[in-house]
ZAMARGU-4260 file (C-alpha; in steps of 0.2 Angstrom, whole numbers, plus 5000, padded with zeros to 4 digits):
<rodrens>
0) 4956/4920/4967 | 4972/4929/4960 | 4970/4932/4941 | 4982/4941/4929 | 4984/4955/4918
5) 4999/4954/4906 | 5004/4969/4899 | 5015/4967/4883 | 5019/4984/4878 | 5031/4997/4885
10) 5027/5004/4901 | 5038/5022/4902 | 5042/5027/4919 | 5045/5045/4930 | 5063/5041/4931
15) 5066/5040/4914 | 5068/5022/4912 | 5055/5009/4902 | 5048/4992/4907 | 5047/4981/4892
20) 5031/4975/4898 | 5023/4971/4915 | 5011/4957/4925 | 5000/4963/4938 | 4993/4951/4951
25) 4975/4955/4955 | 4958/4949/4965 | 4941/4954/4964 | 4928/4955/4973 | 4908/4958/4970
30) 4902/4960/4951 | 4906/4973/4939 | 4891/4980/4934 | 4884/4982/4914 | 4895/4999/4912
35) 4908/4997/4925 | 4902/5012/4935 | 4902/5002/4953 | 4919/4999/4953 | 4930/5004/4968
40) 4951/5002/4966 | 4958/4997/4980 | 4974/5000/4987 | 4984/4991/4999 | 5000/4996/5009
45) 5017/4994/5010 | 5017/4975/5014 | 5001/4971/5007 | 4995/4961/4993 | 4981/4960/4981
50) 4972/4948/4991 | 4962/4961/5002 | 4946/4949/5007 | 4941/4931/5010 | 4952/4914/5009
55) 4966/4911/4997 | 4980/4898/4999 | 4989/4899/4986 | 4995/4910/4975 | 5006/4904/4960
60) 5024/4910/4959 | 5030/4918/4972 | 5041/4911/4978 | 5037/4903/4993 | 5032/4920/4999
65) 5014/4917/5002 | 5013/4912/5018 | 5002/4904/5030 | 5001/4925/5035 | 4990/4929/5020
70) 4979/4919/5019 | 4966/4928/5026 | 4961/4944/5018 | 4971/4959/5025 | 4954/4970/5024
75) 4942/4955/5023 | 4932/4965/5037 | 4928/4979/5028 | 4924/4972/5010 | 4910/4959/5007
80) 4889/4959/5010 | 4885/4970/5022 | 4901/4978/5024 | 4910/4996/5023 | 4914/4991/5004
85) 4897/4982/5001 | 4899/4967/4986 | 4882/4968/4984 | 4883/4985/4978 | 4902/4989/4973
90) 4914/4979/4964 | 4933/4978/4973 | 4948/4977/4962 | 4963/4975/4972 | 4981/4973/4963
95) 4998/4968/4972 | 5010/4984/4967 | 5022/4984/4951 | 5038/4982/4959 | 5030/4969/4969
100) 5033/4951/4975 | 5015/4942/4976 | 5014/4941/4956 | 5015/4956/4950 | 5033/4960/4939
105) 5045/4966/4952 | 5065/4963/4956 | 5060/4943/4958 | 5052/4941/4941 | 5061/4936/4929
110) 5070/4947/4915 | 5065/4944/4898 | 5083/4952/4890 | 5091/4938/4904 | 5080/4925/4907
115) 5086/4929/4925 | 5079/4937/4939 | 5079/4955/4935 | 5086/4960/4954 | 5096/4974/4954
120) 5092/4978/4935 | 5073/4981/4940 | 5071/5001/4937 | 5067/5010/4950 | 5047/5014/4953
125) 5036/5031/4958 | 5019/5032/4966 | 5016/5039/4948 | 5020/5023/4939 | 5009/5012/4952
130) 4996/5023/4948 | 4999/5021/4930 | 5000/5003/4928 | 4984/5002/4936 | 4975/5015/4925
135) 4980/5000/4912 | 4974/4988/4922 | 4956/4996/4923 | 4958/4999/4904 | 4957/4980/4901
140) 4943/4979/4914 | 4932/4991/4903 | 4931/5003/4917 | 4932/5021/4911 | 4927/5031/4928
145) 4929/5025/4944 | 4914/5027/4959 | 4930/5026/4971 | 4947/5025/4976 | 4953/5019/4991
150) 4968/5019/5000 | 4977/5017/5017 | 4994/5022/5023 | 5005/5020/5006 | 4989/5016/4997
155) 4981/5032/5001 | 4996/5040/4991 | 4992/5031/4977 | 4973/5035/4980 | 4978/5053/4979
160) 4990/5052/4963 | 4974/5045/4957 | 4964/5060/4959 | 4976/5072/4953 | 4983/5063/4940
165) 4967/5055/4932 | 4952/5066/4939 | 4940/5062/4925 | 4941/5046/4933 | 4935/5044/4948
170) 4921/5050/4959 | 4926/5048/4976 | 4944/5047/4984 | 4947/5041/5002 | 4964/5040/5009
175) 4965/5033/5026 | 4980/5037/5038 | 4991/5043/5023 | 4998/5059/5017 | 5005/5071/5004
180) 5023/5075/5001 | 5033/5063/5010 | 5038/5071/5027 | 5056/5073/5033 | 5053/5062/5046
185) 5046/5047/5036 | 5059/5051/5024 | 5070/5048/5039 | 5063/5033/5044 | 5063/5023/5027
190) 5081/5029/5023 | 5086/5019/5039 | 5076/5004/5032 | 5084/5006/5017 | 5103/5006/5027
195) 5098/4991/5034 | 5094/4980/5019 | 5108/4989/5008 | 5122/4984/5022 | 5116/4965/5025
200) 5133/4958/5018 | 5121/4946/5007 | 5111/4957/4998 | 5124/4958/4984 | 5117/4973/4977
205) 5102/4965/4975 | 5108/4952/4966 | 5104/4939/4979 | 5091/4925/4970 | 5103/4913/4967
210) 5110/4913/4984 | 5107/4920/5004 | 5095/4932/5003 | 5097/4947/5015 | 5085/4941/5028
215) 5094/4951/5047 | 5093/4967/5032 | 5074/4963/5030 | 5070/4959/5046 | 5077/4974/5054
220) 5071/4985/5042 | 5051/4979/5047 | 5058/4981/5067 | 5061/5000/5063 | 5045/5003/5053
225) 5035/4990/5065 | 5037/5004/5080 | 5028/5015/5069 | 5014/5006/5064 | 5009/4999/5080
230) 5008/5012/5095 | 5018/5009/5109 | 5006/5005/5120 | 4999/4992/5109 | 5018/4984/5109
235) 5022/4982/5127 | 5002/4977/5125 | 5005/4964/5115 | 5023/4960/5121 | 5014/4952/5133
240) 5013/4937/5128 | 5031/4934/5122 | 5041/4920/5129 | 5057/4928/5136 | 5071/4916/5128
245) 5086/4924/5140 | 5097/4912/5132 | 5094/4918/5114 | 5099/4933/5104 | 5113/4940/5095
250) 5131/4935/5093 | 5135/4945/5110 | 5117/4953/5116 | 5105/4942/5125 | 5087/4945/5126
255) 5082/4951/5140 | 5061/4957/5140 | 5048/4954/5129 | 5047/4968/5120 | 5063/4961/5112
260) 5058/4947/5111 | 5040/4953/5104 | 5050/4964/5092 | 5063/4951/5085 | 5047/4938/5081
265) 5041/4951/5071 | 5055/4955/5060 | 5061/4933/5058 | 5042/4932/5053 | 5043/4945/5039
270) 5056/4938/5031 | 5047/4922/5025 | 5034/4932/5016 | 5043/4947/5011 | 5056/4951/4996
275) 5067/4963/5000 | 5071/4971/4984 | 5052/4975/4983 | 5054/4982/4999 | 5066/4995/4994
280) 5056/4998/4978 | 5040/5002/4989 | 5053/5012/5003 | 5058/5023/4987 | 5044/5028/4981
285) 5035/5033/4996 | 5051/5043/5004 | 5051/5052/4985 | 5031/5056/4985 | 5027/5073/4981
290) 5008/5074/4974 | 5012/5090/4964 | 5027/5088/4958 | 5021/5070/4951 | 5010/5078/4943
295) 5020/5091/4935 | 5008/5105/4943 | 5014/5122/4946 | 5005/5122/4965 | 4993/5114/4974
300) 4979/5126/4966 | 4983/5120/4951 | 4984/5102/4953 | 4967/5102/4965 | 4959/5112/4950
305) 4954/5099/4939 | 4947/5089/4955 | 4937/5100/4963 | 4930/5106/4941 | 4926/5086/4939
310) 4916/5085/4955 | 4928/5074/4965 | 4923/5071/4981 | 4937/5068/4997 | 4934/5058/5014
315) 4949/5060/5024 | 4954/5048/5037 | 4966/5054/5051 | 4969/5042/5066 | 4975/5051/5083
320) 4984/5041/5086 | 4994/5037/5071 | 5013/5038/5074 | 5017/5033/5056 | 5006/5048/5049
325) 5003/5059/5059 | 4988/5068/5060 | 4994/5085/5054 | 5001/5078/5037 | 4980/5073/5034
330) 4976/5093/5040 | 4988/5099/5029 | 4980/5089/5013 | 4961/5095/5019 | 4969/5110/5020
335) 4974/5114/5004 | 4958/5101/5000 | 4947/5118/5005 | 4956/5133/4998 | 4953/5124/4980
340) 4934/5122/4985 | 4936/5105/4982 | 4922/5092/4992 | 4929/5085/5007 | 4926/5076/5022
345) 4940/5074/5036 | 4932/5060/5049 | 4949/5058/5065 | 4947/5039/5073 | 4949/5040/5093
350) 4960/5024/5093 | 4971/5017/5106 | 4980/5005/5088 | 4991/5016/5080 | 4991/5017/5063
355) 4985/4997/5060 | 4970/5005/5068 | 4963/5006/5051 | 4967/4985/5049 | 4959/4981/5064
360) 4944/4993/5069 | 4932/4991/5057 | 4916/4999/5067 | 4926/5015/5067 | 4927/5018/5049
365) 4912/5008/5042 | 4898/5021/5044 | 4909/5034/5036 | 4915/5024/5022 | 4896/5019/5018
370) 4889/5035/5020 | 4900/5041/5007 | 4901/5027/4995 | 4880/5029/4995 | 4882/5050/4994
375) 4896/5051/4981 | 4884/5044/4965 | 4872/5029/4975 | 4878/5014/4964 | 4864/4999/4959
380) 4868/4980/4961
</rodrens>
């Protein structure tokens, strides 16, 4: 079940400007132990939700956005009795982004100085203030100090401002397929995302609620980043099973494979669930990431210091396969992980998937993830 936290007091952010006050949109799974010291924060990516395990649907204003698509868990095969995040040991708090669309206050919600929806007046949002609304969050829950933070893709960057930013506060910090700075190519990548919703002639702006919203912007934009979460292989793979609809397509182009076809699905079927003024939000602060700069460190030395002097332990997840993040940019972290002699573990995942390897192989990360949930500091039901 979705719960709450309302947050009435100012929230500063990196770019200067301050939120009156925020909702964040949360789940949780497992029990919170007497002095909160089971806890795991999860983070999710950049389409992802609060609701990372078991059945829920429905989900109180959002628009319509909570489709038949989310119902199910996004990580419910890792979390829950048994599993890589055990419930019978950990308790999982998962929390939709601020900035974001599934009930926490984003670009939709409404703005208090307006009794409209905020749209293009919602401030623009860093890794850093994520992180810190989340801090807030755990504040209200009565947890001071964190057995774990995890994080894939996006989420891992969150996982790592977490360590760097807060390291008296965590034990153990796992980002899965994620990164440090934001690399030129991402950077790349999400500008062309962000192109593609900024020049849909209906975004407005971003002032679209009360009319068309900018769904061929959207759905493009989730059609460029699509080829880099799923490898290629895996698209033709699952391509497959597309209907070819010669007859349909755009105003002059006609479909003419299913990889077109496979390709087009995905970006129509984004659209229902997806706001795309979060998406921008989310694309901003990923292509601006920069761990030691967010951090207002002088170098990586210096931000890795407090880590390694609170005993922080690192497991690293690289997939080989990962076209989104490439394995390098998890070398790189390790890396400079090492020559701060801080704690870490770097695990690469043979997959065939891509970078939704870490959605949809659970075998291959579960024995790592409970290893080190059990050696970080072995937490009691």
């Amino acid at each position: 079940m979705t719960r709450l936290f309302h947050h009435p007091h100012p929230l500063p952010l990196r770019s200067g400007e301050t939120l009156p006050g925020f909702t964040l949109s949360y789940e949780i799974q497992g029990t919170l132990n007497a002095d909160g010291s089971n806890a795991i924060l999860l983070f999710h990516a950049l389409s992802g939700s609060q609701h990372a395990a078991g059945f829920n649907d429905d989900v109180p204003d959002t628009g319509g956005r909570w489709t038949e698509d989310l119902f199910d868990g996004w990580w419910s095969d890792f979390i829950g009795f048994g599993k890589a995040l055990d419930t019978s040991k950990y308790c999982v708090i998962c929390a939709n982004f601020l900035g974001g669309c599934y009930g926490s206050t984003g670009p939709a919600s409404e703005n208090p100085a307006t009794g409209q929806p905020w749209g293009s007046a919602f401030p623009h949002v860093s890794v850093s203030d994520i992180v810190a609304s989340q801090m807030l969050l755990l504040d209200h829950l009565g947890i001071r100090t964190l057995h774990a933070v995890v994080g894939p893709s996006v989420g891992g960057l969150c996982a790592l401002a977490v360590a760097t930013q807060y390291p008296d506060r965590v034990r153990l910090v796992v980002p899965i397929a994620s990164g440090g700075p934001t690399t030129v190519l991402n950077r790349l990548f999400l500008f062309e995302q962000i192109l593609a919703i900024e020049n849909d002639p209906n975004f407005n702006a971003g002032d679209y609620y009360h009319s068309s919203p900018p769904v061929y912007g959207l759905a493009l934009a989730r059609m460029i980043s699509h080829k880099s979460f799923v490898h290629l292989d895996e698209i033709e793979s699952r391509a497959r099973g597309e209907v070819k609809q010669p007859g349909q397509g755009l105003a002059w182009y006609r479909l003419r494979d299913s990889i077109e076809s496979y390709m087009l699905h995905q970006g129509k079927k984004f659209v229902t669930r997806f706001d795309a003024n979060t998406y921008l939000r989310i694309c901003e602060a990923w292509s601006t990431f920069d761990p030691v700069a967010e951090a207002a460190a002088a170098s990586w030395d210096a931000l890795l210091e407090p880590c390694r002097r609170q005993g922080q332990h690192f497991l690293i997840f690289s997939i080989d396969s990962d076209f989104c993040f490439y394995p390098e940019e998890q070398s790189a972290l390790v890396r400079h992980l090492r020559e701060a002699a801080c704690d870490v573990m770097h695990i690469t995942v043979h997959s065939l998937k891509g970078h939704d390897s870490f959605l949809l192989e659970p075998l291959l990360y579960t024995p790592h993830l409970a290893y080190a949930l059990e050696a970080a500091h072995p937490a009691r039901p």
